[in-house]
DSSP file (Angstrom, degrees, kcal/mol; ACC not computed):
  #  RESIDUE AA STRUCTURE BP1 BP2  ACC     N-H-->O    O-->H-N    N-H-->O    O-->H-N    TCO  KAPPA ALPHA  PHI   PSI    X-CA   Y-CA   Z-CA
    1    1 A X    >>        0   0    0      0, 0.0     4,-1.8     0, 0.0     3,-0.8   0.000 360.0 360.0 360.0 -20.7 -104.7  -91.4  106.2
    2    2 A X  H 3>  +     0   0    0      1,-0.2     4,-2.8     2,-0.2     5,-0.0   0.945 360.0  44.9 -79.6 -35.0 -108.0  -90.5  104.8
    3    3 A X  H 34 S+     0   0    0      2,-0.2    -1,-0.2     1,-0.2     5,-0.1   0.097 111.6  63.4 -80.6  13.5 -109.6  -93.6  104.0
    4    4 A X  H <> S+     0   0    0     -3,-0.8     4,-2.3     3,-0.1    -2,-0.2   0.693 109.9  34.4 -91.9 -51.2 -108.1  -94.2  107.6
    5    5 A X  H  X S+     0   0    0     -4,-1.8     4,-1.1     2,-0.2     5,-0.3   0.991 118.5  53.7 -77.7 -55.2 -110.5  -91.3  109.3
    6    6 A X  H >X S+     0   0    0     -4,-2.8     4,-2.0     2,-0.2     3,-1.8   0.947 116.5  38.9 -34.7 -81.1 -113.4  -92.2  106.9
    7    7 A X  H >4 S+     0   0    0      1,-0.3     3,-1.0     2,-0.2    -2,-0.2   0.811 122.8  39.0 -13.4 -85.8 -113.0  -96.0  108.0
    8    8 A X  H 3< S+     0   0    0     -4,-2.3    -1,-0.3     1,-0.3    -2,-0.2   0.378 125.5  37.9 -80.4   1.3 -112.4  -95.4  111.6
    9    9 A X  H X< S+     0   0    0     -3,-1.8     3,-2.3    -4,-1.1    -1,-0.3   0.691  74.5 152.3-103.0 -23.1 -115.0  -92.3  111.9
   10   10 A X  T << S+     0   0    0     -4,-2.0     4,-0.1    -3,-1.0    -3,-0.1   0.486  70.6  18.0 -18.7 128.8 -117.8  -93.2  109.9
   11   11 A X  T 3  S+     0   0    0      2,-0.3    -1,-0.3     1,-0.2     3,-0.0   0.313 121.6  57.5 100.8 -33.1 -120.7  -91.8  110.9
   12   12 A X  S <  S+     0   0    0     -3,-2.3     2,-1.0     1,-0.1    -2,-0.2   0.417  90.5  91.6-121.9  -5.4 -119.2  -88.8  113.3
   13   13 A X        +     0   0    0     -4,-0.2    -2,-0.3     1,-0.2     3,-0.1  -0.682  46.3 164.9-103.6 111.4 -117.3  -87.6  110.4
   14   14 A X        -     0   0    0     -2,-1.0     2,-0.3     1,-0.2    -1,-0.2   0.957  67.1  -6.4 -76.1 -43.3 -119.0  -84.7  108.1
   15   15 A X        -     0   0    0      2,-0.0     2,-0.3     0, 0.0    -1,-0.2  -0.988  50.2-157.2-159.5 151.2 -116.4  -83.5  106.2
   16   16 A X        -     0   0    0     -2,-0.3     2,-0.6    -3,-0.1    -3,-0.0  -0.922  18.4-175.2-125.0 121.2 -112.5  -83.5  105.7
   17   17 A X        -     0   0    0     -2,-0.3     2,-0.4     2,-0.0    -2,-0.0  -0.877  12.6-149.1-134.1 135.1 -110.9  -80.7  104.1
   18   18 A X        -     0   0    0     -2,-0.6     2,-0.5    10,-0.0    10,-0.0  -0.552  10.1-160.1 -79.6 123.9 -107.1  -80.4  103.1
   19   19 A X        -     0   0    0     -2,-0.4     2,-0.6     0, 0.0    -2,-0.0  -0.975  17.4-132.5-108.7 126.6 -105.2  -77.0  103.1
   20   20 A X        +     0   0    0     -2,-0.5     2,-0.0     1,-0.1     6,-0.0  -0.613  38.8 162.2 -67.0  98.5 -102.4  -76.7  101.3
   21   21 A X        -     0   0    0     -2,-0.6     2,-0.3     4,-0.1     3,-0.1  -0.112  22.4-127.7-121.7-113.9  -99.7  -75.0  103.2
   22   22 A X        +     0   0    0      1,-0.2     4,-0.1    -2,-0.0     0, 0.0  -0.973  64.7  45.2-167.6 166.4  -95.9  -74.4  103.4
   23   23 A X  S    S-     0   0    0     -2,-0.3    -1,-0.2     1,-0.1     3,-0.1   0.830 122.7 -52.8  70.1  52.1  -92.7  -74.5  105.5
   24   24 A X  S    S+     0   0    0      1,-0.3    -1,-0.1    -3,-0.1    -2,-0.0   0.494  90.2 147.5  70.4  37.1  -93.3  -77.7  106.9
   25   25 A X        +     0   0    0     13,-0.1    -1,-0.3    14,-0.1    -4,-0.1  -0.366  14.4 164.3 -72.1 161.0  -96.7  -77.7  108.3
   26   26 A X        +     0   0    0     10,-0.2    12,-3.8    -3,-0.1     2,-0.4  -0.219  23.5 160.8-169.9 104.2  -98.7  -80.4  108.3
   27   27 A X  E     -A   37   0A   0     10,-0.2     2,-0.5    11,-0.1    10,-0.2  -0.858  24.0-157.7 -74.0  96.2 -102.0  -79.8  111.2
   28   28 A X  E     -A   36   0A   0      8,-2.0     7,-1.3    -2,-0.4     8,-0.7  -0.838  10.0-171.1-133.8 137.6 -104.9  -81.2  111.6
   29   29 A X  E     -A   34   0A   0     -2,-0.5     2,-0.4     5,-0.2     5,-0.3  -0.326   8.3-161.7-108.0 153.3 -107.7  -79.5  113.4
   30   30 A X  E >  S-A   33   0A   0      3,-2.1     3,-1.3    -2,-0.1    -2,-0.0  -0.843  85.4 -16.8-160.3 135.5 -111.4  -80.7  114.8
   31   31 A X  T 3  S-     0   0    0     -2,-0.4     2,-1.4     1,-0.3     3,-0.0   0.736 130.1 -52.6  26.9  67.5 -113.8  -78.2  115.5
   32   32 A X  T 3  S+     0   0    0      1,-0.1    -1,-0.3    -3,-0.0     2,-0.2  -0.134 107.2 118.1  89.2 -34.6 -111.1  -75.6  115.6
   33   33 A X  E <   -A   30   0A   0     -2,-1.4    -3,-2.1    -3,-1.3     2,-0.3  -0.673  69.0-115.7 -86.3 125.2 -108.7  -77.3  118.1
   34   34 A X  E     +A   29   0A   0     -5,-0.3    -5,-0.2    -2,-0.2     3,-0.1  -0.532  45.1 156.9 -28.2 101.0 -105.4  -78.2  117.4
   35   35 A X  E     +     0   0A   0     -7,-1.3     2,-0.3    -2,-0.3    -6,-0.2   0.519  68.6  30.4-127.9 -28.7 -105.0  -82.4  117.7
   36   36 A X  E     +A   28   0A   0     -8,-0.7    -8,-2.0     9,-0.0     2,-0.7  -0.858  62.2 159.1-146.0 110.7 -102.3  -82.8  115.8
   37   37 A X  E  >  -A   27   0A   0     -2,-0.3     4,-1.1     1,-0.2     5,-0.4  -0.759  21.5-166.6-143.9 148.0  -99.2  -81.0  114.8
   38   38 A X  H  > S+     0   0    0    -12,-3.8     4,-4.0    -2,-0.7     5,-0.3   0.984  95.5  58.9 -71.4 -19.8  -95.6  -81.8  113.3
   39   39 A X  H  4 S+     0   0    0      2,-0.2    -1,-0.2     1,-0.2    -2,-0.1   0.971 110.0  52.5 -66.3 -38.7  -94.0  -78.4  113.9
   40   40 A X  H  4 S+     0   0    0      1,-0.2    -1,-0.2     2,-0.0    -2,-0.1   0.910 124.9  20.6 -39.2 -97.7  -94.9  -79.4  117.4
   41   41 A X  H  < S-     0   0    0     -4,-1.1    -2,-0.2     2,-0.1    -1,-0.2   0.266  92.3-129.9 -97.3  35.2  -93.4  -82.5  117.3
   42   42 A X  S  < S+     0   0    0     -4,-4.0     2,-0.2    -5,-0.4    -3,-0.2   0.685  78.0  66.5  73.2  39.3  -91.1  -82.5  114.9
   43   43 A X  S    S-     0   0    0     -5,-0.3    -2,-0.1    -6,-0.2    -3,-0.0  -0.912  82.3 -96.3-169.4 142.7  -92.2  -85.7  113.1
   44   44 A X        -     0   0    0     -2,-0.2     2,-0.3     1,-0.1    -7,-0.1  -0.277  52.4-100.1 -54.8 155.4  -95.3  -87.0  110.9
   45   45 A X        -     0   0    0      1,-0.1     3,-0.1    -9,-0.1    -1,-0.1  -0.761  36.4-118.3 -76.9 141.2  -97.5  -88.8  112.7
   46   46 A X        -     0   0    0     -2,-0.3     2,-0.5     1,-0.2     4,-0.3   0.656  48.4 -55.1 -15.6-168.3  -97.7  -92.6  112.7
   47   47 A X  S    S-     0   0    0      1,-0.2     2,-1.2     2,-0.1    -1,-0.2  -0.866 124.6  -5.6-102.9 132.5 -100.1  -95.0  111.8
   48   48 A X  S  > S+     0   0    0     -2,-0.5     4,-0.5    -3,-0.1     5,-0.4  -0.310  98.0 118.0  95.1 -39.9 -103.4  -94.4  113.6
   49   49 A X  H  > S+     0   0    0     -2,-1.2     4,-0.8     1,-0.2    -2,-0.1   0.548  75.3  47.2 -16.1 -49.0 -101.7  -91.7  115.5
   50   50 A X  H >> S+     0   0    0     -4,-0.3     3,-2.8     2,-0.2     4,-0.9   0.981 115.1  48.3 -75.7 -56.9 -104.3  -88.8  113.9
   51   51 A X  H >> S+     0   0    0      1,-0.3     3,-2.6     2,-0.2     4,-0.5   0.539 107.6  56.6 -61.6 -92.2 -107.6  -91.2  114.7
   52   52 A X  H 3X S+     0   0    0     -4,-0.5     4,-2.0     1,-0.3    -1,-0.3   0.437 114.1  36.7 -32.6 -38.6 -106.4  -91.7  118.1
   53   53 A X  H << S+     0   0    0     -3,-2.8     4,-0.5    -4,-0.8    -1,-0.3   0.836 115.8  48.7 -80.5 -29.6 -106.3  -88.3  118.7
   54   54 A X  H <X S+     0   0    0     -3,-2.6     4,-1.0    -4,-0.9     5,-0.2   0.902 112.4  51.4 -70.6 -53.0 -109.3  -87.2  116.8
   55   55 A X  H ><>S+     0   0    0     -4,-0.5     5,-3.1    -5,-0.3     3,-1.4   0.892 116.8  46.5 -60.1 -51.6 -111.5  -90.3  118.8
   56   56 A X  G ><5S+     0   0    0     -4,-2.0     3,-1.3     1,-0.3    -1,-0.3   0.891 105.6  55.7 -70.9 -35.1 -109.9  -88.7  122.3
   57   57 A X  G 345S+     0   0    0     -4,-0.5    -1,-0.3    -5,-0.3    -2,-0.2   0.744 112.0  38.7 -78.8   2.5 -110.7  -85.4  121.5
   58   58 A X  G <<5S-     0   0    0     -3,-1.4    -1,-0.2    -4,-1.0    -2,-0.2   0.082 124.1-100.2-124.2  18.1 -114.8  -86.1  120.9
   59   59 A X  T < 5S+     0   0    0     -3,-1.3    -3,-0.2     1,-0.3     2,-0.2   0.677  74.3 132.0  91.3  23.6 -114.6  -88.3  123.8
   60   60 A X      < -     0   0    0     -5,-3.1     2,-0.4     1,-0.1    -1,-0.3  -0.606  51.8 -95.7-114.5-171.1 -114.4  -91.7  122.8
   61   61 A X        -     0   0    0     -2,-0.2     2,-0.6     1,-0.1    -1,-0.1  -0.540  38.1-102.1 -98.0 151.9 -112.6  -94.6  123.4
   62   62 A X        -     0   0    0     -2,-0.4    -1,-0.1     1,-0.2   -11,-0.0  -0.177  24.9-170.9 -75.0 114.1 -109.8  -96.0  121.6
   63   63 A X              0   0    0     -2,-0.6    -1,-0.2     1,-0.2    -2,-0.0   0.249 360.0 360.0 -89.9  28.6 -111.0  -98.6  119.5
   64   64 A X              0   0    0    -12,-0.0    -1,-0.2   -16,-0.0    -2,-0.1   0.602 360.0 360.0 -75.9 360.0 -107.0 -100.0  118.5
């Protein structure tokens, strides 16, 4: 998934940084906001799923 966001952000992406947590998180956050989470929906995300979400949430278009 990283060399996934790197790829497919290049250029709008500064930094990624992983937190370790526990009881079956797994989150990921841009600029502070919540884009993705499993406890939400109750499943990992899919292939692309994260970029798709990061690319809508800074307003661009889905380049899949």
């Amino acid at each position: 998934m990283t060399a996934e966001l790197l790829t497919g952000l290049k250029g709008r992406l500064e930094t990624v940084t992983l937190v370790p947590s526990s009881g079956g998180r797994f989150e990921v956050t841009v600029d502070g906001q919540l884009v993705y989470s499993k406890l939400e929906t109750g499943r990992f995300p899919e292939d692309g799923e994260v970029l798709r979400r990061i690319r809508a949430h800074l307003g661009e278009p889905d380049a899949s």
